[in-house]
Every structure is written in C-alpha cells, then in structure tokens.
MARDO-714846 format. One line per 10 residues: number of its first residue (from 0); their letters; for each residue x, y, z of C-alpha. Coordinates in nm, 3 decimals. Layout:
REM MARDO-714846
NUM) A) X Y Z  ... .
***
This chain:
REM MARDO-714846
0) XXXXXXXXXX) 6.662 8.270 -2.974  6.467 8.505 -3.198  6.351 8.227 -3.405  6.232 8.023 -3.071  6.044 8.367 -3.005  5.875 8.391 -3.342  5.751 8.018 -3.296  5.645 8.071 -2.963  5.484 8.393 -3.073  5.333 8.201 -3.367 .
10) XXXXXXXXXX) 5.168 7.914 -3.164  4.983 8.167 -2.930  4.813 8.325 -3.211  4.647 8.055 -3.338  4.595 7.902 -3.000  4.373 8.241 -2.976  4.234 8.189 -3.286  4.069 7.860 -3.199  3.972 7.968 -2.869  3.763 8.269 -3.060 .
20) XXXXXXXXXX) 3.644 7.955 -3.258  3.510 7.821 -3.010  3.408 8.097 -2.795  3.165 8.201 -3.088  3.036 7.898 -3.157  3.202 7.559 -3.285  3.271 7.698 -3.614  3.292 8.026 -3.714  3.406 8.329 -3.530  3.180 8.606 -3.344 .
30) XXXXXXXXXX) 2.936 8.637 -3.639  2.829 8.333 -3.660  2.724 8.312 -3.285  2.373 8.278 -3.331  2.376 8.006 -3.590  2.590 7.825 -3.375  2.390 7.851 -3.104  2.132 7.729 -3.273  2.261 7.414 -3.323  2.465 7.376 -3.008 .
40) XXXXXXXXXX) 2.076 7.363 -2.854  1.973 7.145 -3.133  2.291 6.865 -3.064  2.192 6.869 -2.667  1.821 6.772 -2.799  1.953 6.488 -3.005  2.181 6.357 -2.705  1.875 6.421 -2.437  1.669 6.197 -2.747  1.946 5.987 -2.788 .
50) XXXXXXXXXX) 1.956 5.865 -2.394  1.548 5.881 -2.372  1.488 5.628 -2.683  1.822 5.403 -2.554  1.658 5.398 -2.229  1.308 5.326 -2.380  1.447 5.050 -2.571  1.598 4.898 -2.286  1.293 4.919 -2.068  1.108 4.733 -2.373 .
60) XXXXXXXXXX) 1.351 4.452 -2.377  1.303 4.421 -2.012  0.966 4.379 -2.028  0.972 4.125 -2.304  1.247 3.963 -2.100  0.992 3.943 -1.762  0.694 3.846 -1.974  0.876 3.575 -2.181  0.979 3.389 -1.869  0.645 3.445 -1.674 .
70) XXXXXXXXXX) 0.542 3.264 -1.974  0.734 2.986 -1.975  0.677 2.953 -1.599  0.285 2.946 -1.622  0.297 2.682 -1.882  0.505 2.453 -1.653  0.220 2.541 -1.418  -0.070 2.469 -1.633  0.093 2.138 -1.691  0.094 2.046 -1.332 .
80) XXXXXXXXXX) -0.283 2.220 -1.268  -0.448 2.010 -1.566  -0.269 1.674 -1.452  -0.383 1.738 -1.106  -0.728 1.849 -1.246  -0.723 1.480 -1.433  -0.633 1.286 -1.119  -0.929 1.453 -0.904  -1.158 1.436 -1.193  -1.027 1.038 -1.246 .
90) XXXXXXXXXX) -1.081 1.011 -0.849  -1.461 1.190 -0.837  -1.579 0.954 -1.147  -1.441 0.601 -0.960  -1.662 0.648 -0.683  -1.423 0.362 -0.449  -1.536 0.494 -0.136  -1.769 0.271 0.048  -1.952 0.542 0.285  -2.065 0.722 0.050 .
100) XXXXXXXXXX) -2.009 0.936 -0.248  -1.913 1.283 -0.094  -1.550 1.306 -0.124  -1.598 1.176 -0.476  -1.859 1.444 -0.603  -1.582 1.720 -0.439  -1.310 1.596 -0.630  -1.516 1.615 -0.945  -1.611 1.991 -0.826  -1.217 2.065 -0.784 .
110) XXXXXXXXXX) -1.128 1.912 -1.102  -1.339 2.103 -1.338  -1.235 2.404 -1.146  -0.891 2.321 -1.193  -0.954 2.251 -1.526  -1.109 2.594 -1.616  -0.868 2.775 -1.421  -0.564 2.651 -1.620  -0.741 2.723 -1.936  -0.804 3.068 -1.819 .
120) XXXXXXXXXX) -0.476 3.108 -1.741  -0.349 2.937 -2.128  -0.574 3.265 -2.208  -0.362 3.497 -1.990  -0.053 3.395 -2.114  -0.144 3.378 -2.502  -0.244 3.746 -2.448  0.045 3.790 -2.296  0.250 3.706 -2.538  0.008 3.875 -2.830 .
130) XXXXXXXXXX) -0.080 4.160 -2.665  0.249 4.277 -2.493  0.625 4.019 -2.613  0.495 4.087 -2.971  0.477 4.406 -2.963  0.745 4.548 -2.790  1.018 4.332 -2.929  0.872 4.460 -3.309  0.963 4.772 -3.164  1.306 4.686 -3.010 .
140) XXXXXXXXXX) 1.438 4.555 -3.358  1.225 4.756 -3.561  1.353 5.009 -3.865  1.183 5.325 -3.722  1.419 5.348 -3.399  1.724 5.199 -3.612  1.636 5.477 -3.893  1.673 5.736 -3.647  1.963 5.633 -3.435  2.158 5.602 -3.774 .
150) XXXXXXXXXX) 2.021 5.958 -3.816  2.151 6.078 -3.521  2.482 5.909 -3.592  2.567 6.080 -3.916  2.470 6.407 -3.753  2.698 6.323 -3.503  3.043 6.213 -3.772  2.926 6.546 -3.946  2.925 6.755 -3.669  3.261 6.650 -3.574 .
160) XXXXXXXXXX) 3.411 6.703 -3.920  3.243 7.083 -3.900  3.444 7.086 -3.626  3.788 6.982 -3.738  3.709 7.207 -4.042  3.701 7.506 -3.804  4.022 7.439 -3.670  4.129 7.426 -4.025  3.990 7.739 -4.133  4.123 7.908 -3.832 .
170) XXXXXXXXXX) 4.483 7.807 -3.871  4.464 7.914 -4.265  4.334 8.241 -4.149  4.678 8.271 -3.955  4.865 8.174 -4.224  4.694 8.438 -4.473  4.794 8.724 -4.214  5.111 8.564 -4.157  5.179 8.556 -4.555  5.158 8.929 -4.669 .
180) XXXXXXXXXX) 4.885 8.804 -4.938  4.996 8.503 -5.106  4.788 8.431 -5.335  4.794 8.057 -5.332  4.712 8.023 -4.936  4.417 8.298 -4.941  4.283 8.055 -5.238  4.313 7.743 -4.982  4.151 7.949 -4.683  3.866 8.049 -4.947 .
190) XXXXXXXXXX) 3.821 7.699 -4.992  3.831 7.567 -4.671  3.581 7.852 -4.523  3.346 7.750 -4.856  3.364 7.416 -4.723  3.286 7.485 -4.350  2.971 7.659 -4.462  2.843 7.320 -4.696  2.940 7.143 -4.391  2.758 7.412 -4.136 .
200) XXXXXXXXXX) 2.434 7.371 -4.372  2.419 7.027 -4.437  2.467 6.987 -4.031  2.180 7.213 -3.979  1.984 7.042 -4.204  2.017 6.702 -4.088  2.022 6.784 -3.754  1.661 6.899 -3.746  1.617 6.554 -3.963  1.765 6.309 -3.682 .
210) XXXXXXXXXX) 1.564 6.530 -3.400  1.259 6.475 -3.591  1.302 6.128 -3.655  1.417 6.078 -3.304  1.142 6.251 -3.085  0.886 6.039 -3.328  1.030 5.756 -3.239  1.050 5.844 -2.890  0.685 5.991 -2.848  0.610 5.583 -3.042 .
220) XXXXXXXXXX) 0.793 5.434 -2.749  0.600 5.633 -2.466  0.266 5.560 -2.630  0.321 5.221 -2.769  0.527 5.106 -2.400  0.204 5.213 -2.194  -0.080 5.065 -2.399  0.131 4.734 -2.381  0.114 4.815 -1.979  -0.207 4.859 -1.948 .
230) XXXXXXXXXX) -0.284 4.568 -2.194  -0.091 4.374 -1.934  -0.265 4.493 -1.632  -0.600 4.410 -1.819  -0.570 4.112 -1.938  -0.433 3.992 -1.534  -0.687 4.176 -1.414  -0.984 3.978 -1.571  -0.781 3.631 -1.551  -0.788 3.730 -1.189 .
240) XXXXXXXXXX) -1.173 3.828 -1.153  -1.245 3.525 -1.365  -1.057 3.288 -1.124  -1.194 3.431 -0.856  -1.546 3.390 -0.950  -1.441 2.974 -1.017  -1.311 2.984 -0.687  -1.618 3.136 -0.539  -1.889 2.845 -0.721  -1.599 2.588 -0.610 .
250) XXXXXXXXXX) -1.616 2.689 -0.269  -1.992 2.703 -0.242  -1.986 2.330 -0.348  -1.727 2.184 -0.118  -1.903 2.372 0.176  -2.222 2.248 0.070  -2.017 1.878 0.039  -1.856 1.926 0.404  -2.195 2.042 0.593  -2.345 1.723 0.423 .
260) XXXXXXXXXX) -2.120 1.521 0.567  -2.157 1.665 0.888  -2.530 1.602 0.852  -2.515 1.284 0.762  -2.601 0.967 0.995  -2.334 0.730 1.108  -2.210 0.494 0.921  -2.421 0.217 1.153  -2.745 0.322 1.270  -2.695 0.459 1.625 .
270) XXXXXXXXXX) -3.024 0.234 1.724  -2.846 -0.063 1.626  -2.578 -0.014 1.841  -2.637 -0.154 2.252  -2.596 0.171 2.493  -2.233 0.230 2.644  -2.093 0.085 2.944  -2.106 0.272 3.246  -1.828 0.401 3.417  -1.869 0.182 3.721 .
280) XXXXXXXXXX) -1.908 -0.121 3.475  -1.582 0.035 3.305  -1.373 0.036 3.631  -1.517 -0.289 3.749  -1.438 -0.488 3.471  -1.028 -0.329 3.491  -1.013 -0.442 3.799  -1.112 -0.814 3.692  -0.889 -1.008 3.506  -1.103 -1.075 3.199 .
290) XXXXXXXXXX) -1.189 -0.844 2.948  -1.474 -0.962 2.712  -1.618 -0.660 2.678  -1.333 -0.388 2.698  -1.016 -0.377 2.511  -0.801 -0.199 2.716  -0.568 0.111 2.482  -0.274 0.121 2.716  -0.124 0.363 2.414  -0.392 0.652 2.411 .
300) XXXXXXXXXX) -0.413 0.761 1.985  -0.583 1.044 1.847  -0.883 0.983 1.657  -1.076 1.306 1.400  -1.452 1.235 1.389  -1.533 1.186 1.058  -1.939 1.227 1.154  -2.128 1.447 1.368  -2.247 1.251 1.700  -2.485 1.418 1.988 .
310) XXXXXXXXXX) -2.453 1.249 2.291  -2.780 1.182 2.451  -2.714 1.023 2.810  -2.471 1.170 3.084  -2.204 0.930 2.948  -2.187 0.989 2.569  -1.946 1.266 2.484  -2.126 1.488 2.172  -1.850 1.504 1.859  -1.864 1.765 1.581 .
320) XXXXXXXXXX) -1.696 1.653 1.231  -1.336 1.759 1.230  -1.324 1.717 1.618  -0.969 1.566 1.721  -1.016 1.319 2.016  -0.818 1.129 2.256  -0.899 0.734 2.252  -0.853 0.576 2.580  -1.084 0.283 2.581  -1.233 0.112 2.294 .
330) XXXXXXXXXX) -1.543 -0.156 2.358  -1.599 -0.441 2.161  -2.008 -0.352 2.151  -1.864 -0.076 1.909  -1.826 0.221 2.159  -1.494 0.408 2.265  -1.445 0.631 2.525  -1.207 0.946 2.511  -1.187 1.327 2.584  -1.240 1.641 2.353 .
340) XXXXXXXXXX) -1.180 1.984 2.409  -1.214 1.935 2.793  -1.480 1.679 2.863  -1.501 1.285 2.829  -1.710 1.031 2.774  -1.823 0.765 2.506  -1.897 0.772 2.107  -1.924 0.498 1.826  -1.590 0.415 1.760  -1.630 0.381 1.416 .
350) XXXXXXXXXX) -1.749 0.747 1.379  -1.347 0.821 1.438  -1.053 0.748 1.179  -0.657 0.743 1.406  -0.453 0.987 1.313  -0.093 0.921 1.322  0.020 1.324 1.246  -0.182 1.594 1.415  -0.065 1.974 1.363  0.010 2.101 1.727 .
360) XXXXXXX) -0.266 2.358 1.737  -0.492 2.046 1.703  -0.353 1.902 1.980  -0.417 2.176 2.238  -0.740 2.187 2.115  -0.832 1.842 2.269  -0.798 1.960 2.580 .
***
C-alpha cells in the first residue's frame, strides 16, 4: 500500500509540473511567460494567415473555374452567331425576292452586325482568359504561396516538438528532485532544458519567417484577386457598350428598312386595278347561283398586310403594314374584303400574305 501511495504521490507531481508548463507558457515555467506569449500571439497569426491565404486560393480557383467555362460556352456561341451571321449575309447578297430588295438589304445589315458582335465577343473572351484564368491560376500553383505554406508547416512540426520537449524537461526536473542529486540525471535535464531553448529560438525565429512570408503572400492575393476583378468587369463592360452601340446603327437600319416598306406602293399599281364591288353587288351576286366575279371563302383565314393601303371610297377598308386581317371574300378583279381592328371593307388582295399561326394577342387585335 505504501508503495501504491508513493506512485500515486509521484504521478501528481509531475501532473503539476506540466500543468505549470503550460500555465506559463508552452514551454518553460513562470519565467518564461512573456516569451511564450509572444509566440502563442505569433502561432494564432500564422493560423488566422494560414485560413485567409487557403481561402484566397480557393476563391482564385473558383474564379478560374467560372471564367474557364464561360469561355468555353461563348465560343460554342460565337460558332452559332458567325454561322447565322453567314446565312443572313448569304441571304442579303442573293437578292431572290421578287418585290423588291428590302428584306435582302436587312439581312445584309443583321449579318455584319452579327458578324462584329461575335468578334467582339472572341475579344471578350481572349481577355478573359489573358487578363483574369492566366493570372490567377499562376498564382494558385505558384512557388510564392507554396514557399510559405511549407513555411508555416515547419513552424508548425517545430512548434510541436518544443512542445513535447517541455514535457520532457518537466518530467526530468521531477526526477532531479526525486534523485537527491544524481549526477547522471541533472546532466540529462541540463541537456534537455539546453535543447528546449535551441528549439524555443529556432521557433521564434522561423515563426516571424513563415508570418512574413505568409501575410506577403496574402496581401499578393488581395491585390492581385481584385485587379483580375476589375479587369473582368472592364473588359465586359466595354464588350457590352461596344455591342450596344452595333445594336443601336443595326436598329436604325432595319427601322429605316421597315418604314420603307410601309411607304412603298403596292405591288400592282392601285390605278390599274377596277374599283371594288359594292356591297349590294356583293349580296346580289350570293344570292345568284353564279359566281364570276366573287369567290366565295366559306373558311374565313387571316391575312398580315404586307403594304400600307388608304382606303379612299366608303367601301375600301385603310390597312397599315403589320395589320392582321380577317379574309371573308376574295374577288377575282383582285380585291378582298375583310375586317380589322373593328371595321370592314375591301383592299387589294394581294397587298395580304395568309397566315396559318397568329400569336393570340394578334388575334384580339382584329377585332
């Protein structure tokens, strides 16, 4: 039993021991307290630095990640812009259409717009990839950040062997009391405590050398992360302004396109053309059973003026281009009678193209 007690006894004294340890500090006892606390405040820098340049490095990857497959993306849709800007510019330069050469000069309009518009965007994503990928990955892999992190890793294996060596010294310290002055175990604790201080300098030292290295490389990745950002944001912002302005002549030219056609006379002169029936002719001939001069549309279609017509009598019904009207009656003189947007009467039939598919708020506006 009084061996049990002297163990027991034993045990608590050096548990003691390395709880002064590490109430002082993690290595030394009370006065070493301010060294240690020294670099207890300089290993929570390196693991705040640590997390801030992991973080950083992450975000950077992300980035790449995003703009990498934004750039992949766009080039699938240049592709499809320039072969669309081909087939309108291969349409325009044709010139099949038989009424004129209006639709034709548009297409050529939208093609070269097309055209420049995917080649502004080839610029965006070049820059892209120049200005902001490039960059950023050099960074990601690059020796600077690895330099440091290995830094910060050897700090981190020599911290903990400081630590395990002030456990060590601790427990030789017990011994030495313990030993009534052996000579041979105060030699070993001399030793040992010799050794913790190497290991408590060359800590210190390369502590401040990983926090160094590691808030460089950090303050890199702030400054070098938001000058890609802003390249970014640049380089969209004038592909954007630059579109916009091809956009802007593009749309000028297709108005100027539509309000010619609108303008423009009927296909056959309007003074060519005998006046329409009347109404009372209309119904008269109905009731008879031949019909020279009327075809009668049992199926009423929807017809979209292609050409501005004004009525000029009572019985001509005035179309604007783009009107959708209702065909109920078509002559054989080359007039057709139908209602628009509330009112009926007659127009040159062939100032009207059917329409098989209307969109529903063309419809109600018929009538």
């Amino acid at each position: 039993m009084e061996a049990i007690r002297k163990l027991r006894d034993q045990v608590a004294k050096q548990q003691q021991a390395v709880f002064k340890q590490f109430a002082g500090g993690i290595y030394g006892s009370s006065d070493n307290v301010v060294a240690d606390e020294t670099e207890l405040q300089q290993h929570q820098k390196l693991e705040k630095l640590f997390i801030s340049t992991r973080a950083g490095k992450h975000y950077q990857r992300d980035i790449v990640r995003g703009v990498e497959s934004y750039i992949v993306t766009g080039s699938k849709l240049v592709e499809i812009g320039t072969k669309l800007s081909e087939d309108s510019r291969k349409y325009g330069a044709e010139k099949t259409c038989t009424t004129g050469n209006t639709l034709s000069r548009a297409a050529l309009s939208f093609g070269r717009a097309r055209a420049q518009m995917e080649k502004e965007c080839g610029i965006l994503l070049k820059a892209l990839g120049t200005q902001v990928a490039e960059p950023l990955r050099a960074m990601v892999v690059g020796a600077p950040l690895e330099d440091a992190r290995h830094l910060a890793q050897r700090y981190s294996r020599m911290r903990q062997e400081a630590e395990a060596q002030a456990i060590d010294v601790s427990r030789r310290q017990v011994k030495v009391r313990e030993s009534a002055g052996n000579v041979d175990i105060i030699m070993k604790l001399e030793a040992a405590e010799a050794k913790l201080q190497e290991l408590k300098s060359n800590v210190a030292i390369l502590g401040k050398e990983a926090a160094a290295a590691m808030a460089a490389v950090e303050g890199q990745q702030q400054r070098l992360t938001l000058q890609r950002l802003i390249a970014m944001v640049e380089a969209e912002r004038n592909y954007h302004q630059t579109v916009l302005q091809i956009l802007d002549r593009l749309e000028g030219e297709m108005l100027s396109e539509h309000q010619r056609i609108e303008a423009s006379p009927s296909p056959a002169a309007e003074n060519t053309m005998p006046p329409p029936p009347s109404y009372e002719e209309v119904n008269h001939d109905f009731t008879s059973e031949t019909h020279d001069d009327l075809t009668d549309i049992r199926d009423y279609f929807l017809g979209e003026a292609m050409y501005t017509f004004q009525g000029v009598t009572d019985v001509e019904l005035s179309l604007s281009f783009g009107d959708y009207v209702v065909v109920r009656k078509v002559s054989n003189n080359g007039w057709a009678e139908g209602e628009c947007k509330g009112k009926a009467g007659w127009f040159p039939f062939n100032y009207i193209e059917r329409r098989e598919r209307v969109h529903a708020s063309k419809v109600a506006a018929v009538f």
